[in-house]
N, CA, C and O atoms as a Maestro MAE file, in Angstrom:
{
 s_m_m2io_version
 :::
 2.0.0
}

f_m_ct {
 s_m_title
 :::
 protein
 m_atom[340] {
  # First column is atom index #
  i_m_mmod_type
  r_m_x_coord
  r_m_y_coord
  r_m_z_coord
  i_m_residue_number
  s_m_chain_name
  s_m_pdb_residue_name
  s_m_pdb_atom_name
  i_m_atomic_number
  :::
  1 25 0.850 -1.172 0.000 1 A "UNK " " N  " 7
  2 3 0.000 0.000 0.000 1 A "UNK " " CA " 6
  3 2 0.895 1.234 0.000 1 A "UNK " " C  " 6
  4 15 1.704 1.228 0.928 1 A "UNK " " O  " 8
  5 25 0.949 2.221 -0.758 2 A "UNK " " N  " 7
  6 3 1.783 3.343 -0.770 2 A "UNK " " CA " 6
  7 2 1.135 4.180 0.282 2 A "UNK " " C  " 6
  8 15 0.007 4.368 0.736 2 A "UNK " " O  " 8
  9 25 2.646 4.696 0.508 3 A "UNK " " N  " 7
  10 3 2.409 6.102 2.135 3 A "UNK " " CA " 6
  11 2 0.872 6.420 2.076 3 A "UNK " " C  " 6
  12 15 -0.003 5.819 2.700 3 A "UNK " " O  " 8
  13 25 0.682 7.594 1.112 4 A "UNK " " N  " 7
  14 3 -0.109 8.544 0.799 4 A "UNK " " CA " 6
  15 2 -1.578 8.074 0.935 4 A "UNK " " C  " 6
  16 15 -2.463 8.867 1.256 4 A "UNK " " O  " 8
  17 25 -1.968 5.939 0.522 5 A "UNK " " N  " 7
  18 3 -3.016 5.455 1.485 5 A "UNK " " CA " 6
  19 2 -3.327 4.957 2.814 5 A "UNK " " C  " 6
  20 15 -4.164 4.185 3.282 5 A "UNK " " O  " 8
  21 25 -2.549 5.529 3.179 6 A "UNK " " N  " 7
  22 3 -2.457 4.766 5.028 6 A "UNK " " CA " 6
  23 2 -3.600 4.999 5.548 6 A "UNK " " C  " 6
  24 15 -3.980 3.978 6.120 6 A "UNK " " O  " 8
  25 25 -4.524 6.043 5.658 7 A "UNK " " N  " 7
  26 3 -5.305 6.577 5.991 7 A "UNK " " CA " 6
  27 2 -7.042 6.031 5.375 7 A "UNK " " C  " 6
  28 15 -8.134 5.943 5.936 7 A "UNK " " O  " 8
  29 25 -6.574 5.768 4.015 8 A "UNK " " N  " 7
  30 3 -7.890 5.896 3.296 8 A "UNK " " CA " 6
  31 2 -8.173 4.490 2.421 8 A "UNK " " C  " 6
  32 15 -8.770 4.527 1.346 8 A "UNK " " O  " 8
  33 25 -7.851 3.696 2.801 9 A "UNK " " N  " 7
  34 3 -7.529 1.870 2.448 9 A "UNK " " CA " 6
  35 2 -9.112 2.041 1.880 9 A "UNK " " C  " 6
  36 15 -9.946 2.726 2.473 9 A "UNK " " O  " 8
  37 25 -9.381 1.307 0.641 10 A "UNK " " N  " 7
  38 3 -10.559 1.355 0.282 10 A "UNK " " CA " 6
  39 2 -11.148 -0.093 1.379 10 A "UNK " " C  " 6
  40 15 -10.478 -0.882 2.046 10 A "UNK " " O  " 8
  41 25 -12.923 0.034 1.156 11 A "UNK " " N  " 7
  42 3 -13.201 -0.451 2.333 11 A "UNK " " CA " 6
  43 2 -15.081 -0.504 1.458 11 A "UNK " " C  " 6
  44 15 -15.853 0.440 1.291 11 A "UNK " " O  " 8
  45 25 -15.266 -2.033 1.068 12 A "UNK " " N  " 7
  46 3 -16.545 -1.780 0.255 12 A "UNK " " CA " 6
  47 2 -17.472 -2.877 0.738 12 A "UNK " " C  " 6
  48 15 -18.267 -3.530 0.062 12 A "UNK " " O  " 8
  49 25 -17.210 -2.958 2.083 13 A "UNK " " N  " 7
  50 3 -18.425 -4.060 2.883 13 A "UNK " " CA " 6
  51 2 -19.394 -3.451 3.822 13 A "UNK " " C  " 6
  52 15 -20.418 -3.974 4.263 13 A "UNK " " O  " 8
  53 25 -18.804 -1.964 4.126 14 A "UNK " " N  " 7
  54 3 -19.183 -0.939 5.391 14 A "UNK " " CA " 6
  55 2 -19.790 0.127 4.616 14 A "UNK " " C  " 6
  56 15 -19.577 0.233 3.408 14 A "UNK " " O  " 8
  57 25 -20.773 1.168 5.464 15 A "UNK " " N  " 7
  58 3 -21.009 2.019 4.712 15 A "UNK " " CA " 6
  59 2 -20.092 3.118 5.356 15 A "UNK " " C  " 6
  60 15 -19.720 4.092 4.702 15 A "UNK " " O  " 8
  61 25 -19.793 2.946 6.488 16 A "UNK " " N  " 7
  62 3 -19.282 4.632 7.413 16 A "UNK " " CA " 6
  63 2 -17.868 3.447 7.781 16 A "UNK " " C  " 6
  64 15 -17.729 2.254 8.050 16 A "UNK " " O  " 8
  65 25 -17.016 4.673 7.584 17 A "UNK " " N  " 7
  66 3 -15.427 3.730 7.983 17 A "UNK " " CA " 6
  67 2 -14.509 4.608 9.044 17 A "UNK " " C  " 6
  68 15 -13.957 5.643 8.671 17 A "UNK " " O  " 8
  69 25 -14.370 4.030 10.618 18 A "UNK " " N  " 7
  70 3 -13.480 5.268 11.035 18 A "UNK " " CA " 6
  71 2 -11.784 4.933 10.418 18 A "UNK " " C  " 6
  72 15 -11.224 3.837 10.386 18 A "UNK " " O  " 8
  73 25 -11.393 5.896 10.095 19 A "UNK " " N  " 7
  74 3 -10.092 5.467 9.925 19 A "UNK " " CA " 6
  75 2 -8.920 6.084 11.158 19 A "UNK " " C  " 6
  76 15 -8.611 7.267 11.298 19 A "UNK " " O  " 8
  77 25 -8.412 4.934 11.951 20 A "UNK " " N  " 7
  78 3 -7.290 5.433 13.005 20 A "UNK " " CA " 6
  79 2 -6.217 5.455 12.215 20 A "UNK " " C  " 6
  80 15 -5.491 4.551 11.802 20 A "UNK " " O  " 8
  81 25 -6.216 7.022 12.005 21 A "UNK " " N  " 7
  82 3 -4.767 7.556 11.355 21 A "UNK " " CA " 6
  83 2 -4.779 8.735 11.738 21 A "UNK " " C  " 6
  84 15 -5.792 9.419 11.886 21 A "UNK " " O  " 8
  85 25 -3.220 9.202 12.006 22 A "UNK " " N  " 7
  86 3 -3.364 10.810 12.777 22 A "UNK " " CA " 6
  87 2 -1.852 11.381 11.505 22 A "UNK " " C  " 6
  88 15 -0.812 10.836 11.136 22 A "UNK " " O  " 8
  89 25 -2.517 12.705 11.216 23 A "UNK " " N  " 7
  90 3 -1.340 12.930 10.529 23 A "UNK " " CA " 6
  91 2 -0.227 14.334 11.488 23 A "UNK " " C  " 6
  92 15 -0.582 15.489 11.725 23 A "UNK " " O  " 8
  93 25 0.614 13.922 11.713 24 A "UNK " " N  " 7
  94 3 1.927 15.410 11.911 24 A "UNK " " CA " 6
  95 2 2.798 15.270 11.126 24 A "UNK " " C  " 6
  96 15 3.355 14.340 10.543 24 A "UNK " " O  " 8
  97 25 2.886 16.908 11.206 25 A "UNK " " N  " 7
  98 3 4.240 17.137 10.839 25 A "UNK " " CA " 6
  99 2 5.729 16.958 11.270 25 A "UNK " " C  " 6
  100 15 5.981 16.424 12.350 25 A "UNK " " O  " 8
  101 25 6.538 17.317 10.594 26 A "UNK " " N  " 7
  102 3 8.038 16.679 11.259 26 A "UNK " " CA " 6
  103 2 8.238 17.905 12.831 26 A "UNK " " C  " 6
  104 15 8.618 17.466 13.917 26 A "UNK " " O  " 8
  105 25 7.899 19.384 12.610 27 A "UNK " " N  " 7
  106 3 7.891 20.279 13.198 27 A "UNK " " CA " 6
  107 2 6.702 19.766 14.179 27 A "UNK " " C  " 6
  108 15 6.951 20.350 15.234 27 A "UNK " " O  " 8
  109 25 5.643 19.046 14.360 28 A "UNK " " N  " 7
  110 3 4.908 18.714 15.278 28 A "UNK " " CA " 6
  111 2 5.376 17.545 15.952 28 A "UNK " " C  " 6
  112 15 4.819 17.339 17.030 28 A "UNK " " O  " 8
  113 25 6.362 16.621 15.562 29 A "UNK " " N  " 7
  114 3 6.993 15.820 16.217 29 A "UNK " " CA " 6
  115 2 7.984 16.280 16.951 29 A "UNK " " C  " 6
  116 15 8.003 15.839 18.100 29 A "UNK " " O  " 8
  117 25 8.844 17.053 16.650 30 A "UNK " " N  " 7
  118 3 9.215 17.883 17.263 30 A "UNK " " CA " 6
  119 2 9.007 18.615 18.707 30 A "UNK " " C  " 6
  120 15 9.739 18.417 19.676 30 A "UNK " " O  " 8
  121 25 8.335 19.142 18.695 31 A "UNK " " N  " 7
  122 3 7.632 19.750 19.344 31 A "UNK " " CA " 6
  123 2 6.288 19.332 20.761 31 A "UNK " " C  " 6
  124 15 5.988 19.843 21.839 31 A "UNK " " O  " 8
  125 25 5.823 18.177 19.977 32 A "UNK " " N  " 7
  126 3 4.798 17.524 20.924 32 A "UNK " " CA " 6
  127 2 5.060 15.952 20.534 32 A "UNK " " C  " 6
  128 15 4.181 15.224 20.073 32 A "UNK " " O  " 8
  129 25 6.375 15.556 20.786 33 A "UNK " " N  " 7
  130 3 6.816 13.815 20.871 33 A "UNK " " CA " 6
  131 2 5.834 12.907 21.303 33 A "UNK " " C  " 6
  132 15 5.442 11.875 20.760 33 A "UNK " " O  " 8
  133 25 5.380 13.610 22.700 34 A "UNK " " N  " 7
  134 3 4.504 13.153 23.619 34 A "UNK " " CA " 6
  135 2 2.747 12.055 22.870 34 A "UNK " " C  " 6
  136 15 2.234 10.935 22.869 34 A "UNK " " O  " 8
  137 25 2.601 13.130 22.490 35 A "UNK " " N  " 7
  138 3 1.287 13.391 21.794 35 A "UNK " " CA " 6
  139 2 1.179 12.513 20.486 35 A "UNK " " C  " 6
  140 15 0.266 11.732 20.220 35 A "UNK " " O  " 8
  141 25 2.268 12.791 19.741 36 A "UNK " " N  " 7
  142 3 2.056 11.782 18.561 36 A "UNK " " CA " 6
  143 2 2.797 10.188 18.866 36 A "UNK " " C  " 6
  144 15 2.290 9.204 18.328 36 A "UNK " " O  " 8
  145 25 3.769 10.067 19.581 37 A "UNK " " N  " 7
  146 3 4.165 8.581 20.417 37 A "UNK " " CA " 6
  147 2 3.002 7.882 20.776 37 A "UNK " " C  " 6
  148 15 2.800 6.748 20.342 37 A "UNK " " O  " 8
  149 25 1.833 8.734 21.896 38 A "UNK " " N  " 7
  150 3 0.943 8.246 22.281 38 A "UNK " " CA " 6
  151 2 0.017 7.811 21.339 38 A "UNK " " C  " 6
  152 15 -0.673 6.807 21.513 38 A "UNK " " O  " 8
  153 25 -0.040 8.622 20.205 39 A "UNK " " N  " 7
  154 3 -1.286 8.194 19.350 39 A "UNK " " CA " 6
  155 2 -0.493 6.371 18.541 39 A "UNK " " C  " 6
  156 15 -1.216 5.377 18.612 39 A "UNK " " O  " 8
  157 25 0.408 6.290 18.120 40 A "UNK " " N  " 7
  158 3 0.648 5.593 17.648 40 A "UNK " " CA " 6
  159 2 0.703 4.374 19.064 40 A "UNK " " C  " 6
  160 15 0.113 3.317 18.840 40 A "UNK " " O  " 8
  161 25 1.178 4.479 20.034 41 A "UNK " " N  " 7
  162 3 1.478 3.207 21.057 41 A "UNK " " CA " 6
  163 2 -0.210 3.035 21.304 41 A "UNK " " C  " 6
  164 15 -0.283 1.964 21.906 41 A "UNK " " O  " 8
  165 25 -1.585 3.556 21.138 42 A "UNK " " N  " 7
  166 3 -2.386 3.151 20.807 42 A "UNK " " CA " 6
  167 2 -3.006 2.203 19.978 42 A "UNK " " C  " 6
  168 15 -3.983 1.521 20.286 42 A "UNK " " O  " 8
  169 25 -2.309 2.187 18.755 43 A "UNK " " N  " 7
  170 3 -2.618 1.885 17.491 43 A "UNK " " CA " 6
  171 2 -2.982 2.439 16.569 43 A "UNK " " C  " 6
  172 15 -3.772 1.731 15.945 43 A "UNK " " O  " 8
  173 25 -2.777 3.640 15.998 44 A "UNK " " N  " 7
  174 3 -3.108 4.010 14.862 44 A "UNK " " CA " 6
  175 2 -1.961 4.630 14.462 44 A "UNK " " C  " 6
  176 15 -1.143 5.251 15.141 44 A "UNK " " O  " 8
  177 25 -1.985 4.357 13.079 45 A "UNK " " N  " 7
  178 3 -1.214 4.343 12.035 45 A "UNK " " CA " 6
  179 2 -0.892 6.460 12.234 45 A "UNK " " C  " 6
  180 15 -1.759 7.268 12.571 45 A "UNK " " O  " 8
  181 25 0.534 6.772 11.899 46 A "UNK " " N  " 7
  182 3 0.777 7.845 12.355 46 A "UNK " " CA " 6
  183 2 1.573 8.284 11.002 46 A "UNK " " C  " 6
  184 15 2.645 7.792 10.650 46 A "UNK " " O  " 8
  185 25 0.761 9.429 10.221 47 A "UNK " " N  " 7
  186 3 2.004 9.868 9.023 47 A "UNK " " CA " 6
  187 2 2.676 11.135 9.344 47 A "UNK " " C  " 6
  188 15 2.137 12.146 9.795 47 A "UNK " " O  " 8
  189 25 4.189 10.922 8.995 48 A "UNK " " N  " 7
  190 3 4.750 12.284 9.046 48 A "UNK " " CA " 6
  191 2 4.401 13.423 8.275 48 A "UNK " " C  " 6
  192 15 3.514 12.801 7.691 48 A "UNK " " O  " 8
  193 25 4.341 14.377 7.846 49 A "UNK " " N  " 7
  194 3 4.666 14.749 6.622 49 A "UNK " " CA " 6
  195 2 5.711 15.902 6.291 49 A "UNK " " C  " 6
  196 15 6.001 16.514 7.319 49 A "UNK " " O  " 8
  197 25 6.193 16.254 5.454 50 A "UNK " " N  " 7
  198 3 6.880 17.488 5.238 50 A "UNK " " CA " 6
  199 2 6.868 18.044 3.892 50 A "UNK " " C  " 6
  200 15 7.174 17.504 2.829 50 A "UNK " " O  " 8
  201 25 6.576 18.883 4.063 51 A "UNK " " N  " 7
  202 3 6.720 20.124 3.585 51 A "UNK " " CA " 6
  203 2 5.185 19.781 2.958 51 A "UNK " " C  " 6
  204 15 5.249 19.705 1.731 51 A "UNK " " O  " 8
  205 25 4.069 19.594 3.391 52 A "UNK " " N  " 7
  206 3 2.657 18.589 3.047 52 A "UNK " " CA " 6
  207 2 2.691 17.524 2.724 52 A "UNK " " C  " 6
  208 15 1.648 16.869 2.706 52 A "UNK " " O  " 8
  209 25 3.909 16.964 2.349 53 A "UNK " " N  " 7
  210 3 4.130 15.533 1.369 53 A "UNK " " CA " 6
  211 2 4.211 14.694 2.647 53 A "UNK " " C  " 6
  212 15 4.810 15.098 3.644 53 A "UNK " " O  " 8
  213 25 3.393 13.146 2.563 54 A "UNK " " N  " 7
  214 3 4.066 12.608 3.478 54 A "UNK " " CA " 6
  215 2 4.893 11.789 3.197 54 A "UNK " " C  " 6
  216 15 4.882 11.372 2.039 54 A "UNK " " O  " 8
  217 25 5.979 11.225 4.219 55 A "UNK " " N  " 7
  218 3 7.138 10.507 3.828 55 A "UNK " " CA " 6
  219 2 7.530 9.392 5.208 55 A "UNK " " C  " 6
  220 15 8.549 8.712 5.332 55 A "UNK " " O  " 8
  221 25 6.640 9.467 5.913 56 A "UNK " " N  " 7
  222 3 7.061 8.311 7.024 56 A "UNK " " CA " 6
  223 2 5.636 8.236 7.888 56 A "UNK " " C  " 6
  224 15 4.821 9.134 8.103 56 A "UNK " " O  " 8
  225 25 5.631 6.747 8.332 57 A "UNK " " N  " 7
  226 3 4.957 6.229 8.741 57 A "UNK " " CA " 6
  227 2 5.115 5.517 10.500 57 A "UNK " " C  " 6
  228 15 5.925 4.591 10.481 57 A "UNK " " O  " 8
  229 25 4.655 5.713 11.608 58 A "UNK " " N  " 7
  230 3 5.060 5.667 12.955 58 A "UNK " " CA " 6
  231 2 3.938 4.604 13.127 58 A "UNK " " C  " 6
  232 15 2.730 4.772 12.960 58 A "UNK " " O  " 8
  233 25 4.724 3.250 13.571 59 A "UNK " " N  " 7
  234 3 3.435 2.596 13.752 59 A "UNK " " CA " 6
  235 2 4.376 1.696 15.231 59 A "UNK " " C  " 6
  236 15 5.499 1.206 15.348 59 A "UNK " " O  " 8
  237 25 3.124 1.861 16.178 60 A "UNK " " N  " 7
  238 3 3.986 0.387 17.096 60 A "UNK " " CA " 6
  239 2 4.384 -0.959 16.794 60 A "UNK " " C  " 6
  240 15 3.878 -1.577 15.858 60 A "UNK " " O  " 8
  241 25 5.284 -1.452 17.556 61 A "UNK " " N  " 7
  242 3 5.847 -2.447 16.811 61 A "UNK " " CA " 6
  243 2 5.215 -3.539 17.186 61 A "UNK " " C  " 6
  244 15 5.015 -3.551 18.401 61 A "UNK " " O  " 8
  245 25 4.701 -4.745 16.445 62 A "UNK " " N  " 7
  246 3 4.194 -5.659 17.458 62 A "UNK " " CA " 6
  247 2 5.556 -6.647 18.717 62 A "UNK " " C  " 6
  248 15 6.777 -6.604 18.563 62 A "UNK " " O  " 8
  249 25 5.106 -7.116 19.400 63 A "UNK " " N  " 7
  250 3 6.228 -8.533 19.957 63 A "UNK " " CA " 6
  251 2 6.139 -9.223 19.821 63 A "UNK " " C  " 6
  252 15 5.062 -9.774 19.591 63 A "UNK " " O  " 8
  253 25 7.660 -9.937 19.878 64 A "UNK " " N  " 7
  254 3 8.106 -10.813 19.116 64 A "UNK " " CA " 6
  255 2 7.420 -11.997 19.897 64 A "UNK " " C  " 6
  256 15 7.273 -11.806 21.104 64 A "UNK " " O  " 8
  257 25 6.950 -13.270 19.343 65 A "UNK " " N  " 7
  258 3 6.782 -14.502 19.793 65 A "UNK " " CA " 6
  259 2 7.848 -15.286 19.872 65 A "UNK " " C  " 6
  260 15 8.103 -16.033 18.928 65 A "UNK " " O  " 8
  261 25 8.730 -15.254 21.113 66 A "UNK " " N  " 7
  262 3 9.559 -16.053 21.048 66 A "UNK " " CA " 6
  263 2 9.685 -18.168 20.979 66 A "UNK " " C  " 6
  264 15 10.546 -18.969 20.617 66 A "UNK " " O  " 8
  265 25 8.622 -18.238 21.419 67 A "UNK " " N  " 7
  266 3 8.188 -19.646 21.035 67 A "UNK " " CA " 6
  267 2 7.863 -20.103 19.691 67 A "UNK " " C  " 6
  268 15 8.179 -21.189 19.204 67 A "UNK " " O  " 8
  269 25 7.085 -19.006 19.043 68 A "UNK " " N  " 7
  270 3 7.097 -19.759 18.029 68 A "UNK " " CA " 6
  271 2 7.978 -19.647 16.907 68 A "UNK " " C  " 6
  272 15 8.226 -20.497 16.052 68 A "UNK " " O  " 8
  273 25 8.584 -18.035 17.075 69 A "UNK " " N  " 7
  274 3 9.999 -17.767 16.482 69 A "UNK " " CA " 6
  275 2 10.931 -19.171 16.473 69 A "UNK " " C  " 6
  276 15 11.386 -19.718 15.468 69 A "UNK " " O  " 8
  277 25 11.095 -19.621 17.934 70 A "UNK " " N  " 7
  278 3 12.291 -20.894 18.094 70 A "UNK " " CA " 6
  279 2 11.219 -21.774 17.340 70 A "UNK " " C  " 6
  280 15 11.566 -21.893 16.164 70 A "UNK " " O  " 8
  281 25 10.285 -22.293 17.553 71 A "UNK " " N  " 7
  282 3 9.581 -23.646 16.709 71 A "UNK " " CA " 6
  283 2 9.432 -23.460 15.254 71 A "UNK " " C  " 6
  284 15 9.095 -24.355 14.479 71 A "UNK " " O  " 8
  285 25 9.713 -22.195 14.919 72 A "UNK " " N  " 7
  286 3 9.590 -22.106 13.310 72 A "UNK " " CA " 6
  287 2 11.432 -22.655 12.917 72 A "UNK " " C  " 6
  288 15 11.896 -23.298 11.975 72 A "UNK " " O  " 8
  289 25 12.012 -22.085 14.033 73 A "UNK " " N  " 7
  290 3 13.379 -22.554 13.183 73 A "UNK " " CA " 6
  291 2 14.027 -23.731 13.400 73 A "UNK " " C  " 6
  292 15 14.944 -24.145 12.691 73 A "UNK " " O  " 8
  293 25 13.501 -24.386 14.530 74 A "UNK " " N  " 7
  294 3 13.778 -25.817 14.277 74 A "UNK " " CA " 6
  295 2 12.608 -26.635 13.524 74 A "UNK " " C  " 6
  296 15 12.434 -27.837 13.724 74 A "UNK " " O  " 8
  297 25 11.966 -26.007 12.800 75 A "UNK " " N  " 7
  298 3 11.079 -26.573 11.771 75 A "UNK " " CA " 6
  299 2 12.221 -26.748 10.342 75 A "UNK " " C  " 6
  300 15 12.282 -27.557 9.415 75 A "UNK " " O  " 8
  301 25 13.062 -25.501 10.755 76 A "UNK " " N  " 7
  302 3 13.896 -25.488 9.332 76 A "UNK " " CA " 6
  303 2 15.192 -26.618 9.220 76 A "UNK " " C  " 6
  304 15 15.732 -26.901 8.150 76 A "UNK " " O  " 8
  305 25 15.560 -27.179 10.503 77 A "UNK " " N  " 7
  306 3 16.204 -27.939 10.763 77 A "UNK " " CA " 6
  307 2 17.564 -27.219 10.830 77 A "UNK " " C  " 6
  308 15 17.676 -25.994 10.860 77 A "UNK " " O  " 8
  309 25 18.875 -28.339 10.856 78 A "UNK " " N  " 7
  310 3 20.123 -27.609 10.738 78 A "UNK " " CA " 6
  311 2 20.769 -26.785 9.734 78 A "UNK " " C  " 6
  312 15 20.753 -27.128 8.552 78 A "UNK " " O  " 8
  313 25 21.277 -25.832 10.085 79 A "UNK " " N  " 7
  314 3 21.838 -24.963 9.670 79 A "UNK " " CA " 6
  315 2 23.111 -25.403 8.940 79 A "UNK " " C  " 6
  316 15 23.646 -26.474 9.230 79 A "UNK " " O  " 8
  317 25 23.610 -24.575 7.981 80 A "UNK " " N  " 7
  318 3 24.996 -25.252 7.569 80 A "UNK " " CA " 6
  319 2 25.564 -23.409 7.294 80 A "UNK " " C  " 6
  320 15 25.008 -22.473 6.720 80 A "UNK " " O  " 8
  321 25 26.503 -23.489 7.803 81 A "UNK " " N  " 7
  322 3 27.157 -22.062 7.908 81 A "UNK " " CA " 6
  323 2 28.431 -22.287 6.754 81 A "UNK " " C  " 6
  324 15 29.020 -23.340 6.508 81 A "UNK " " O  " 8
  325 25 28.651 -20.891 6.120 82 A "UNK " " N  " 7
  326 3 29.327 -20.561 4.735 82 A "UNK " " CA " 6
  327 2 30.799 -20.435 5.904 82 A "UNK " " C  " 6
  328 15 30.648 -20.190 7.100 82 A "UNK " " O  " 8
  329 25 31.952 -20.623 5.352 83 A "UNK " " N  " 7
  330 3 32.842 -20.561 6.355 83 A "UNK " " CA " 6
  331 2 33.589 -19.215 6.485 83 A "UNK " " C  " 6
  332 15 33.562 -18.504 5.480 83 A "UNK " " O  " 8
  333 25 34.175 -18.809 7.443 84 A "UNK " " N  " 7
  334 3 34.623 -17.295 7.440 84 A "UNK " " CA " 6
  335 2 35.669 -16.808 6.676 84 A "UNK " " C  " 6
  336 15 36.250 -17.674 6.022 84 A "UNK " " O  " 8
  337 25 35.984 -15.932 6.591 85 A "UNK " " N  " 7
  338 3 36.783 -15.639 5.422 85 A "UNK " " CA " 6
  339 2 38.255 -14.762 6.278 85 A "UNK " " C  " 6
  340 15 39.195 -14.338 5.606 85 A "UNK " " O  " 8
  :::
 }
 m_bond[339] {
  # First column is bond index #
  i_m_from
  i_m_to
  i_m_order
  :::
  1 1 2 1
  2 2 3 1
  3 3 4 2
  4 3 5 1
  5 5 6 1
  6 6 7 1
  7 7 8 2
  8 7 9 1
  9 9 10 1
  10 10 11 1
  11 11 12 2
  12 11 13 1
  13 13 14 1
  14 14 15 1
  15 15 16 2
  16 15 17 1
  17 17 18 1
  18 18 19 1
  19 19 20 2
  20 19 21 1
  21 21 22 1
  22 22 23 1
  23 23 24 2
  24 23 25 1
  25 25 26 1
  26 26 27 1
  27 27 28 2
  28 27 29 1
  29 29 30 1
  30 30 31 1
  31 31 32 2
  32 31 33 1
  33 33 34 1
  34 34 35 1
  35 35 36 2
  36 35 37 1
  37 37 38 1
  38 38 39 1
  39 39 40 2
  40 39 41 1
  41 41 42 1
  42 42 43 1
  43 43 44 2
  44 43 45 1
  45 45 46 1
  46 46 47 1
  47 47 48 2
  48 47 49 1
  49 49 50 1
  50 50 51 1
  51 51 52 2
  52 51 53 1
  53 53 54 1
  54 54 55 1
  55 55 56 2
  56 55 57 1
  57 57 58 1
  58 58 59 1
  59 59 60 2
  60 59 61 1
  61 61 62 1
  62 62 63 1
  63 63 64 2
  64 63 65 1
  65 65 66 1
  66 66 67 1
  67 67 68 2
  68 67 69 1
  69 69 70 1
  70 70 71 1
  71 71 72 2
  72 71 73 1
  73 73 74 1
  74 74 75 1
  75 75 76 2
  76 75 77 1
  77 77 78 1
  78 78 79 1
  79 79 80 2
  80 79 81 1
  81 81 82 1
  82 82 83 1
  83 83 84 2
  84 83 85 1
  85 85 86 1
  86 86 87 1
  87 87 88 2
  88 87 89 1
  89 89 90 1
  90 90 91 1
  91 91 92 2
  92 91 93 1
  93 93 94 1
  94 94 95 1
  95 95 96 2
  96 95 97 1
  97 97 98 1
  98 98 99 1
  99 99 100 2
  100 99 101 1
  101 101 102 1
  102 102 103 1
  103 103 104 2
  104 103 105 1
  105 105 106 1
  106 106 107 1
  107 107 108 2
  108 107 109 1
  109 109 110 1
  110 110 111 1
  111 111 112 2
  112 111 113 1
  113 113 114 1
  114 114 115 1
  115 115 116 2
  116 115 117 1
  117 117 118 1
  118 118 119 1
  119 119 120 2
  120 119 121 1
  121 121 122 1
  122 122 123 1
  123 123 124 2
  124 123 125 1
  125 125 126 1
  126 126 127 1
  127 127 128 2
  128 127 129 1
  129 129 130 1
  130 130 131 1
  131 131 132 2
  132 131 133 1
  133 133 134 1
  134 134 135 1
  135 135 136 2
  136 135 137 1
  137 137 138 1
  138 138 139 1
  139 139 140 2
  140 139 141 1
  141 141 142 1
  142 142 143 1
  143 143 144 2
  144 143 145 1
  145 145 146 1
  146 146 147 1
  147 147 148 2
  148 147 149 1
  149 149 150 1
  150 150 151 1
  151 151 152 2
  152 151 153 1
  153 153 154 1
  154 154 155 1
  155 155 156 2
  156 155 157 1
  157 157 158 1
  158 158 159 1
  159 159 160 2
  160 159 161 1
  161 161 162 1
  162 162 163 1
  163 163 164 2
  164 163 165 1
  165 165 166 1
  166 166 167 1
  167 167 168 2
  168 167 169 1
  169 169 170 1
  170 170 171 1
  171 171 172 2
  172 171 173 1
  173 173 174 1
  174 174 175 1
  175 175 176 2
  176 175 177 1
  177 177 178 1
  178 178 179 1
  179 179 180 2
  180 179 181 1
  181 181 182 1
  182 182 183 1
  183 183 184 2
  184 183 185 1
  185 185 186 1
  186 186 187 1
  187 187 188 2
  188 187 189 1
  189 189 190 1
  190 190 191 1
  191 191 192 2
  192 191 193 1
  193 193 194 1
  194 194 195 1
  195 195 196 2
  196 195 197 1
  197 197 198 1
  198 198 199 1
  199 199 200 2
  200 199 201 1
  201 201 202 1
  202 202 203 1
  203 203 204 2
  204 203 205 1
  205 205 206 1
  206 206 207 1
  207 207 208 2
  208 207 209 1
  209 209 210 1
  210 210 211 1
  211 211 212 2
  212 211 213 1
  213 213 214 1
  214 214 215 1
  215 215 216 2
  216 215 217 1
  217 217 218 1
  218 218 219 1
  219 219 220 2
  220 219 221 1
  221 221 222 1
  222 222 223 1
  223 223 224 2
  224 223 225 1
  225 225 226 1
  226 226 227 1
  227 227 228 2
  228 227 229 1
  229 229 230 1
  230 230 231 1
  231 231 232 2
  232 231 233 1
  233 233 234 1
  234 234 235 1
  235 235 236 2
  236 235 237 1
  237 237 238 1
  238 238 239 1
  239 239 240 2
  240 239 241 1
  241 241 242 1
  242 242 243 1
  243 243 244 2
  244 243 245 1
  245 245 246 1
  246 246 247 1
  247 247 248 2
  248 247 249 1
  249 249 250 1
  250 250 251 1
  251 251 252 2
  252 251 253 1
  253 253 254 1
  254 254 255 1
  255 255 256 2
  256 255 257 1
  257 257 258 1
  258 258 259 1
  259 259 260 2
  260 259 261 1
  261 261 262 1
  262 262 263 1
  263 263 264 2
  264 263 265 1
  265 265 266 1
  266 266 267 1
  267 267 268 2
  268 267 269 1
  269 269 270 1
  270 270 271 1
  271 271 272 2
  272 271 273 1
  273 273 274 1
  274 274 275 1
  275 275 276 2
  276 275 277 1
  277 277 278 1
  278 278 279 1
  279 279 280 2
  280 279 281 1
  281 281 282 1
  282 282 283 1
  283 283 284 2
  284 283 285 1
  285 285 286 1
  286 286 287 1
  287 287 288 2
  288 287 289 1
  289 289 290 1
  290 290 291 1
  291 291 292 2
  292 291 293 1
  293 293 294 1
  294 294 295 1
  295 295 296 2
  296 295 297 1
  297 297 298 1
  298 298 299 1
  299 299 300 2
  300 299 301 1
  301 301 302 1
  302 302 303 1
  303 303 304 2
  304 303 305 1
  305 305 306 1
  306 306 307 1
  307 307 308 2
  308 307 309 1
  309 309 310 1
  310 310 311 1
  311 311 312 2
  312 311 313 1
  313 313 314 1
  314 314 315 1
  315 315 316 2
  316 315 317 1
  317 317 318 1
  318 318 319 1
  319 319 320 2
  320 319 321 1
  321 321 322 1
  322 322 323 1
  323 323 324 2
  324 323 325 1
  325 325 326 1
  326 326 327 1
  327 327 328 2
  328 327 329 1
  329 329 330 1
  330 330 331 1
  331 331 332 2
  332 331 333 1
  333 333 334 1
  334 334 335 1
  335 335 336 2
  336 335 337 1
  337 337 338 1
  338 338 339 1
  339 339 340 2
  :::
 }
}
């Protein structure tokens, strides 16, 4: 999905769609860290923009599953390592 739809994902099963997206600027990040951190450690999708254009996207990160991380890779079995140089 490019930047510029983060906000506006088409959506043709609903008639009314809220969309959680907050847009600032780089100068509003700046300025109120607080405020746009929080909106995103919520969940919604957070665009930068500058100079009106946007160019970055602030989203929380999910965590990691470490169980199934390890059970996916001994699914892959042994490893064979390239030797060092």
């Amino acid at each position: 999905m490019p930047l510029g739809d983060a906000c506006h994902a088409p959506c043709k099963s609903v008639y009314f769609v809220y969309y959680a997206c907050m847009t600032a600027t780089l100068t509003e990040l700046r300025r109120d860290t607080s405020r746009v951190v929080r909106a995103a450690d919520q969940g919604e999708d957070v665009i930068l923009t500058e100079h009106g254009q946007p160019r970055y996207r602030l989203q929380r990160v999910k965590p990691i599953d470490r169980k199934a991380a390890a059970a996916a890779l001994r699914a892959i079995g042994p490893v064979e390592f390239l030797p060092r140089k």
